[in-house]
C-alpha positions in Angstrom: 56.2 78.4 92.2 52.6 76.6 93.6 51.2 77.1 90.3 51.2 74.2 88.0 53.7 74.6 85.1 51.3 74.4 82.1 49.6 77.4 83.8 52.9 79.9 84.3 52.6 82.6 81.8 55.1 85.6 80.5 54.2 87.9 83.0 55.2 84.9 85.9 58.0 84.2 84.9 60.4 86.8 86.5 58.4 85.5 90.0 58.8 82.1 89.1 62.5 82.3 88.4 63.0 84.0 91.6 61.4 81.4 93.5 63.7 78.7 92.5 67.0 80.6 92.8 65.6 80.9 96.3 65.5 77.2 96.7 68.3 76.5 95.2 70.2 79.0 97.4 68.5 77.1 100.4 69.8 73.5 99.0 73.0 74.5 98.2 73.1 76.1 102.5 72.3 72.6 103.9 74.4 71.2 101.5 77.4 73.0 102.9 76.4 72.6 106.7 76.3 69.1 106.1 79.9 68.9 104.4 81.1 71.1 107.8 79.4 68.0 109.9 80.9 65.2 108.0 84.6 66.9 108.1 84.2 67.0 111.5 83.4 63.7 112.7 85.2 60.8 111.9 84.7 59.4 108.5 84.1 55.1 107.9 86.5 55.4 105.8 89.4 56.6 108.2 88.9 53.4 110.2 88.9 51.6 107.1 90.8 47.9 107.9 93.5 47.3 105.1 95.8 44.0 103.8 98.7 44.5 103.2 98.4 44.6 99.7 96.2 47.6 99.9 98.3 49.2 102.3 101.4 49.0 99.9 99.3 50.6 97.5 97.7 53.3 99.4 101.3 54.6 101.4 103.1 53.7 97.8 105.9 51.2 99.3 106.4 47.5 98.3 105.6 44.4 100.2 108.7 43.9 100.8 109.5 47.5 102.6 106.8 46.9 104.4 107.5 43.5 106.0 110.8 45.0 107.1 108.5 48.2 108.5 106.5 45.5 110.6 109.4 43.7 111.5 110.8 46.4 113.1 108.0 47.7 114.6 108.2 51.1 112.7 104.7 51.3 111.2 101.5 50.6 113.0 99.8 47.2 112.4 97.9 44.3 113.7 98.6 40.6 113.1 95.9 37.9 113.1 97.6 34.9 112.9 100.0 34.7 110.1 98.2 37.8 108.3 98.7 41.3 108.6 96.0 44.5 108.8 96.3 48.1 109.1 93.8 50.9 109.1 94.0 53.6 107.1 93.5 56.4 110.2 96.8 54.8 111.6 98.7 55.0 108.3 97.7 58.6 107.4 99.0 59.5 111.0 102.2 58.0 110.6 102.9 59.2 107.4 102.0 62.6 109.3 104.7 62.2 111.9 107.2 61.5 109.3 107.4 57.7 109.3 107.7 57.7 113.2 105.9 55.3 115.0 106.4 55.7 119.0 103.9 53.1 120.4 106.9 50.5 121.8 106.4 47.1 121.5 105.5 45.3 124.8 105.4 41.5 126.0 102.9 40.6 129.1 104.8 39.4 132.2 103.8 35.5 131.1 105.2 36.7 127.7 108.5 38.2 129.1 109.0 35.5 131.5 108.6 33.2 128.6 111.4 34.8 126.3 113.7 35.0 129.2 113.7 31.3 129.9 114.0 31.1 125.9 116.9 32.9 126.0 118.6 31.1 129.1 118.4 28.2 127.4 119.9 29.3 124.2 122.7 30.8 126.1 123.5 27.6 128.3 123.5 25.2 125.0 125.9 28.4 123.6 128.4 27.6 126.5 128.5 23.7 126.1 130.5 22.3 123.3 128.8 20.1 120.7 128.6 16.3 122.4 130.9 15.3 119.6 133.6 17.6 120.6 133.8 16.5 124.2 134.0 12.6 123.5 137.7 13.1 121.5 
């Protein structure tokens, strides 16, 4: 189709036609060999950071289930400061697995050490009675 439009006559026409289905065949190749490149690498969106409101929405729970989810450490999450993230890839892959999430929880040693002083404490003041028991 190199010939100006206003110039195509009758007789063209069958040529012209079969020109652009040509192209269009082309297009339409490296339109789907571009699709197979982008469904194999990782899409922006699957590492797509989420609140929590938009992760209630997107896995169809309420904020509520979900606090309980965190606190138990059965869905995967971040926490930055008093707020709470997800990303989407995360989310899709535990709602793959079933709703099991198998990364455990751990504390540093300064962390563990920490809590286990923590809880020495507790227990001592647990053993004592109350200062106002002991004077009678």
């Amino acid at each position: 189709m190199e010939q100006n439009e206003s110039n195509l006559s009758f007789d063209q026409l069958p040529k012209a036609v079969g020109e652009l289905l040509t192209k269009v065949d082309y297009v339409i190749s490296r339109l789907d060999e571009k699709k197979e490149a982008d469904d194999s690498s990782p899409t922006q969106d699957d590492d797509q950071m989420m609140t929590m409101d938009e992760a209630c929405q997107f896995i169809g729970k309420k904020r509520s289930t979900m606090y309980s989810l965190t606190s138990e450490r059965r869905i995967p999450y971040r926490k930055r400061g008093n707020k709470l993230y997800f990303f989407k890839k995360e989310l899709v892959e535990w709602i793959q697995s079933g709703g099991a999430y198998d990364k455990p929880y751990t504390l540093s040693e300064q962390e563990q050490a920490e809590f286990d002083t923590h809880l020495e404490q507790m227990r001592e003041k647990k053993r004592h009675k109350p200062a106002a028991v002991q004077q009678q």
